[in-house]
N, C-alpha and C positions, 0 to 999 in steps of 0.2 A: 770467760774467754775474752779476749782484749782483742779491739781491732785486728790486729799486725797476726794474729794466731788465726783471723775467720779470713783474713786476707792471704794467708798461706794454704789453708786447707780449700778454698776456693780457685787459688792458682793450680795447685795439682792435682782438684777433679778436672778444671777446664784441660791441661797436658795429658790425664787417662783421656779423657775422652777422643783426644785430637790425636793420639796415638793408635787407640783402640780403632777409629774408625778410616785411617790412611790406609791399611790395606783392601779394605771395603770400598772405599770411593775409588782407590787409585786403579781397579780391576774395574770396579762400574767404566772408569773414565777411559782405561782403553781399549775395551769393550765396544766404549761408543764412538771413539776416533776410529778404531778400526771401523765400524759400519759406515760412517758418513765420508771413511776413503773410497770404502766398498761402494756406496751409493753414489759419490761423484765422478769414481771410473767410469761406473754402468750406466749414468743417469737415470736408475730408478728411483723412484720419488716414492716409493710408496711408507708411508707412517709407521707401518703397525713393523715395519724391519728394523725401523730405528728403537722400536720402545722393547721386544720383544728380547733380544738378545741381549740386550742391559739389564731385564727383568731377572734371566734366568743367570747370569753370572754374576750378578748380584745376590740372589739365592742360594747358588751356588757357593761364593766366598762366604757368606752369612753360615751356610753348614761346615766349613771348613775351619774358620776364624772363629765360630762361635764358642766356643770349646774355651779359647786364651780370652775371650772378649770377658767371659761369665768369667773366668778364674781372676783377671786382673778386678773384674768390680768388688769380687768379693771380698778381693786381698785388700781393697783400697777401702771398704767397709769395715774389717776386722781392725786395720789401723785406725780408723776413726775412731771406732767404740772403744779399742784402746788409751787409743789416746784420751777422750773424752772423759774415759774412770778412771785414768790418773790426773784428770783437773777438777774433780769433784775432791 
C-alpha cells in the first residue's frame, strides 16, 4: 500500500466518522442550549438539569441513528477488505 492509498483511506474513515456522529452531537448540542436558555430564564442553577437531559437525548439519538451509524461502518469495512484483496 503506498502512502497516498493509507492517506486516502485515513481521510474517509476520519469523514464516516464526522458524518456518523453530527446528528449525535448536534441533538446533544441543542438539547443543551435549550436547557441552559431554560436555566438562565428561570435562574435555576441546579447541575444535575443540565447533565440529565443531554444524557437521555443523547441516548435517545444513539437508538435512533444507531441503526445508519452500524450500517455505514460496516459498509466502510466491506470496502476496505475489498479493497485490500485487490492489492494483495
Amino acid at each position: 500500500m503506498t502512502p497516498d492509498g493509507l492517506l486516502n483511506i485515513v481521510q474517509q474513515a476520519i469523514m464516516i466518522v464526522l458524518i456518523m456522529i453530527a446528528p449525535i452531537v448536534g441533538i446533544g448540542l441543542a438539547v443543551g442550549l435549550a436547557v441552559s436558555i431554560f436555566q438562565a430564564t428561570t435562574q435555576i442553577q441546579e447541575p444535575t438539569l443540565a447533565f440529565v437531559p443531554k444524557i437521555v437525548a443523547v441516548l435517545l439519538s444513539i437508538m435512533i441513528f444507531g441503526g445508519w451509524v452500524f450500517g455505514n461502518v460496516v459498509s466502510f469495512t466491506l470496502q476496505l477488505w475489498g479493497e485490500g484483496l485487490t492489492m494483495l
